[in-house]
C-alpha positions in Angstrom: -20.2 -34.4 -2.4 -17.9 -34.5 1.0 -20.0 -32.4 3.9 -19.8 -28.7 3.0 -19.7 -25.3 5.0 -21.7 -22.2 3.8 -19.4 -19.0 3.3 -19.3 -15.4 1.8 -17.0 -13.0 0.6 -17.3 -9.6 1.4 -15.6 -6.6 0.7 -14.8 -4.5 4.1 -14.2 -0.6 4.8 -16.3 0.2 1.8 -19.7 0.1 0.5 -19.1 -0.7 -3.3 -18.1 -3.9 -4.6 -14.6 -4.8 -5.5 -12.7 -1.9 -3.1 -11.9 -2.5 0.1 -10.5 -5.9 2.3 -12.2 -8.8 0.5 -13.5 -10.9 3.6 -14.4 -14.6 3.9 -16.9 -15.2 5.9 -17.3 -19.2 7.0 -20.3 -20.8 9.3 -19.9 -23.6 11.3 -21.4 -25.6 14.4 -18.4 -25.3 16.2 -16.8 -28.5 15.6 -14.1 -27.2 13.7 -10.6 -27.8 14.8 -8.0 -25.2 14.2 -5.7 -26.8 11.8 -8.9 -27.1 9.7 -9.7 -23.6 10.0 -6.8 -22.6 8.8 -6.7 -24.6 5.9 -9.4 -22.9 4.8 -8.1 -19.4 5.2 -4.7 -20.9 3.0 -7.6 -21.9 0.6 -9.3 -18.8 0.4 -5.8 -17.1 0.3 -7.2 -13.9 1.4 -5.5 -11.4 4.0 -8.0 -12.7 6.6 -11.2 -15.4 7.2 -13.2 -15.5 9.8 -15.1 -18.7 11.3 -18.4 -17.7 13.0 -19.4 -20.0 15.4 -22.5 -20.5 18.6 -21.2 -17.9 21.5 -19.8 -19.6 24.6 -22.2 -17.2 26.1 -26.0 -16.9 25.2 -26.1 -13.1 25.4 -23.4 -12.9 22.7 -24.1 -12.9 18.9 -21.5 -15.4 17.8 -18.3 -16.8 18.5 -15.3 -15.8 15.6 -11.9 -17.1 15.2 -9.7 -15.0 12.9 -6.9 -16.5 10.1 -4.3 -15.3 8.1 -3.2 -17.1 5.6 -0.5 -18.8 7.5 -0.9 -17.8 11.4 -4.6 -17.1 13.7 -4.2 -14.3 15.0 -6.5 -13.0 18.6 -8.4 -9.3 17.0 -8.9 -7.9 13.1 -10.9 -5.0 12.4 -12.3 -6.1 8.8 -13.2 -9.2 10.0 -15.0 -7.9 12.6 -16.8 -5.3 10.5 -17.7 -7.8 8.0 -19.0 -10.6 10.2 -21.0 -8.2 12.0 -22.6 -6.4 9.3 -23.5 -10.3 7.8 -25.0 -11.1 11.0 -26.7 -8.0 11.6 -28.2 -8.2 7.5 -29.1 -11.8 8.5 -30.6 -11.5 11.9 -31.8 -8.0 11.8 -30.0 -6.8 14.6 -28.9 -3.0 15.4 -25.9 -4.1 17.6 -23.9 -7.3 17.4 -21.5 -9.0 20.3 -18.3 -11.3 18.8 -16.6 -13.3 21.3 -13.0 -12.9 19.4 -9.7 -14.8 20.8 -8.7 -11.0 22.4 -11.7 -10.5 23.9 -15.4 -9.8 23.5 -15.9 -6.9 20.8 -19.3 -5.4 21.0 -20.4 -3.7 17.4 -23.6 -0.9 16.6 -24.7 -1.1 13.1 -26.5 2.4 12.1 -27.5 3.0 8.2 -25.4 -0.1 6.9 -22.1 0.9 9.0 -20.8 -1.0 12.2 -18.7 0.5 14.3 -16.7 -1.3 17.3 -14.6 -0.8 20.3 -11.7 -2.3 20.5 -11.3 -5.0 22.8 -8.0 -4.1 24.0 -5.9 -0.5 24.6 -3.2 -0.8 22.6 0.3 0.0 24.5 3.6 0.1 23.5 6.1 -2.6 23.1 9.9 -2.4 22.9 12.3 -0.1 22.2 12.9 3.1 19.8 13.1 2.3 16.2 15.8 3.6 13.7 14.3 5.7 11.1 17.3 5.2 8.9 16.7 1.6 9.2 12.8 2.0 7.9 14.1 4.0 5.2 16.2 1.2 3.8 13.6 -1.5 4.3 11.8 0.6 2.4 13.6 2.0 -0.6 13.4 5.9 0.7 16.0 8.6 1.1 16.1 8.8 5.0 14.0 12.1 4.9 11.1 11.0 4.0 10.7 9.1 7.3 8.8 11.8 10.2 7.9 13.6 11.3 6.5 11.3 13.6 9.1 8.7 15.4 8.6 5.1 14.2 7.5 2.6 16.7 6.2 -0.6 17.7 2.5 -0.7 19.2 0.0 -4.0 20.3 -3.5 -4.0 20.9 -4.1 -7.9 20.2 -1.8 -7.7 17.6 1.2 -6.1 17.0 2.2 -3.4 14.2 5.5 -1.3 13.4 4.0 2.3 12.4 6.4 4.5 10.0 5.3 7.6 9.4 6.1 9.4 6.0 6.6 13.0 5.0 4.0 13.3 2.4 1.7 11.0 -0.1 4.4 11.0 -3.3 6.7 9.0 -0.1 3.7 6.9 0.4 3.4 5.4 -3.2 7.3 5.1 -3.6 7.4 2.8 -0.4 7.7 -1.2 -0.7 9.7 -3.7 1.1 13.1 -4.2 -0.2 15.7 -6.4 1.4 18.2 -7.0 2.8 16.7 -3.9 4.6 13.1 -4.9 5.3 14.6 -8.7 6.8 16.9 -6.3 9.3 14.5 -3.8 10.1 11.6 -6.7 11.2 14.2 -8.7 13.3 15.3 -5.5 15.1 11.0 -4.5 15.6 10.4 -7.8 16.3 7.3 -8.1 14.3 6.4 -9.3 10.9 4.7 -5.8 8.8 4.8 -2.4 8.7 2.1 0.1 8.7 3.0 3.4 6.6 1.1 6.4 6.9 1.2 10.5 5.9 0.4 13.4 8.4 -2.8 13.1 6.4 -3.7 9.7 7.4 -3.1 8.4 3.9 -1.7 4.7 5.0 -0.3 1.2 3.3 0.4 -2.2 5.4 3.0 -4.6 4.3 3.3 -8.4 5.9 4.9 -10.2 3.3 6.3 -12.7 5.8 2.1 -13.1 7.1 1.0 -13.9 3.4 0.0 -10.6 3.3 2.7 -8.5 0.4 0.0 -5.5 0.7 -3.4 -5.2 2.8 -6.1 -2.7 1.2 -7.0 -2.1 4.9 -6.1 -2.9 8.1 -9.0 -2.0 10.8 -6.7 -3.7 13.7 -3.9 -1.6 12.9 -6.3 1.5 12.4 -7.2 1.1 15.9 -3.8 0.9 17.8 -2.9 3.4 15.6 -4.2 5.9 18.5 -1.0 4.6 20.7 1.6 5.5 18.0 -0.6 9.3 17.4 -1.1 9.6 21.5 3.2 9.0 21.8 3.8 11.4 19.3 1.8 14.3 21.0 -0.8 14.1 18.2 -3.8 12.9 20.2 -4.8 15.1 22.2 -7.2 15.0 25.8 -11.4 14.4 24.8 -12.4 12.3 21.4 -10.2 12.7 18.5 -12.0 11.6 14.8 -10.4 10.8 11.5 -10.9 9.4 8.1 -8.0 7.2 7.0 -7.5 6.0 3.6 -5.6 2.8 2.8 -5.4 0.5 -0.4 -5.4 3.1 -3.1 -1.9 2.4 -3.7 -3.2 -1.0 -5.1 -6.3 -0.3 -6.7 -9.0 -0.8 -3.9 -9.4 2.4 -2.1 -10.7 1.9 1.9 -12.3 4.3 4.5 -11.5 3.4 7.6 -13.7 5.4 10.4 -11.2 6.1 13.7 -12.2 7.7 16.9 -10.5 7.8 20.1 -11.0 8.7 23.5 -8.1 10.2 25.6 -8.6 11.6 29.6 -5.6 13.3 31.3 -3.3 11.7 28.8 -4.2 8.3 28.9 -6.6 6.3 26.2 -9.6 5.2 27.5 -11.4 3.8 24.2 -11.3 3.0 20.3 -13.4 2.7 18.2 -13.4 1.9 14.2 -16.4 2.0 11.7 -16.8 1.4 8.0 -19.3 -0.3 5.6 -19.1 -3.8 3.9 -20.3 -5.0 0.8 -20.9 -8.8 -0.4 -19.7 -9.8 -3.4 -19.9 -13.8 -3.5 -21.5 -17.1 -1.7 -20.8 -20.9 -1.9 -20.0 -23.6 -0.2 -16.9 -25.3 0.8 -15.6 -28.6 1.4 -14.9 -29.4 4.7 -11.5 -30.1 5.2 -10.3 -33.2 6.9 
């Protein structure tokens, strides 16, 4: 048998077995390069994998390197979750530090949860975003888009957030072209992030590998830009639940809190629980 890498699948931002993100979890020394690395996230054909790795720093708990199917990409929340919550099973540890590509992300685990700050404050990028242009890319009537104003936030990554009128607009909504094609050239990003005034939410990224993502932590935590624009998060620490992956038969719980002084963010964090479901081993690919 060709050398071999341990891994795990674990299911994220839930605590019972097929809900959730499904999460592979790979270990290596660090040798690695990144066209191998993502050869194993096409193989595991999941919405993310993460590769844990020794820290660059001693004080840190590991280093992790985050793939889509078909792009890395610098911060993801259920990664993060999962891989801490492995670690911390493994290692016994009540907090865990990941060196991500976006930064270092520092984690608490407390009564099989992790929560963790985001590395970076999400901000806005570009321009207002047509609402009649979000309804087309995605099959509704124009007034189900609000009542918040669409728009286009990064905090590592970068999502489009649509808001919808209620949870019936919610479980109507998929991409549909030519609409959805126009509507990501004009955003200039690659998904969408729906959600209610509830905090009910779906993610599509078809062009990312990614036609539907049970939950999205990353996107749960810039989230606080797109509420904060919109006049809905208000100075001290705002908490919600958000629900996501419902719509596609594994429900999510997605912990959010945010921090906001004299109008400005000043921290994120997300929590939820993790489950594993499977372990092997995996070729290593050449």
């Amino acid at each position: 048998m060709p050398d071999t890498l341990p891994f795990q699948i674990w299911d994220v931002f839930t605590d019972a077995p097929f809900t959730g993100n499904p999460l592979a979890i790979v270990e290596s020394d660090g040798s690695l390069g990144t066209a191998q690395m993502q050869t194993l996230a096409r193989q595991f054909n999941l919405s993310e994998t993460i590769v844990l790795m020794p820290p660059r720093d001693p004080a840190h708990t590991a280093r992790a390197r985050i793939f889509f199917p078909t792009a890395e990409i610098p911060f993801a929340g259920h990664p993060t979750i999962g891989a801490a919550l492995f670690l911390a099973g493994r290692d016994g540890l009540s907090n865990v530090v990941l060196e991500e590509e976006a930064g270092v992300v520092p984690v608490t685990i407390s009564d099989g949860r992790a929560q963790f700050t985001a590395p970076v404050l999400p901000e806005r990028r570009g321009g207002p975003v047509d609402p009649d242009l979000c309804a087309a890319a995605l099959g509704l009537d124009p007034d189900r888009i609000g009542p918040h104003a669409p728009g286009v936030f990064a905090g590592g990554p970068t999502f489009l957030y649509v808001p919808v009128r209620d949870r019936a607009a919610l479980a109507a909504a998929a991409p549909r072209d030519p609409g959805w094609s126009s509507l990501m050239a004009a955003a200039g990003v690659d998904n969408a992030w729906l959600y209610t005034p509830d905090l009910d939410a779906r993610m599509f990224a078809p062009g990312a590998g990614i036609p539907e993502d049970p939950a999205t932590g990353s996107a749960s935590a810039i989230l606080a830009a797109q509420l904060l624009a919109n006049g809905a998060l208000p100075d001290g620490t705002t908490r919600h639940m958000i629900r996501q992956g419902a719509d596609m038969g594994r429900p999510s719980e997605i912990g959010f809190e945010a921090d906001v002084a004299e109008g400005a963010i000043t921290a994120v964090r997300i929590a939820g629980g993790a489950v594993p479901v499977a372990e092997g081993r995996i070729r290593i690919p050449e």
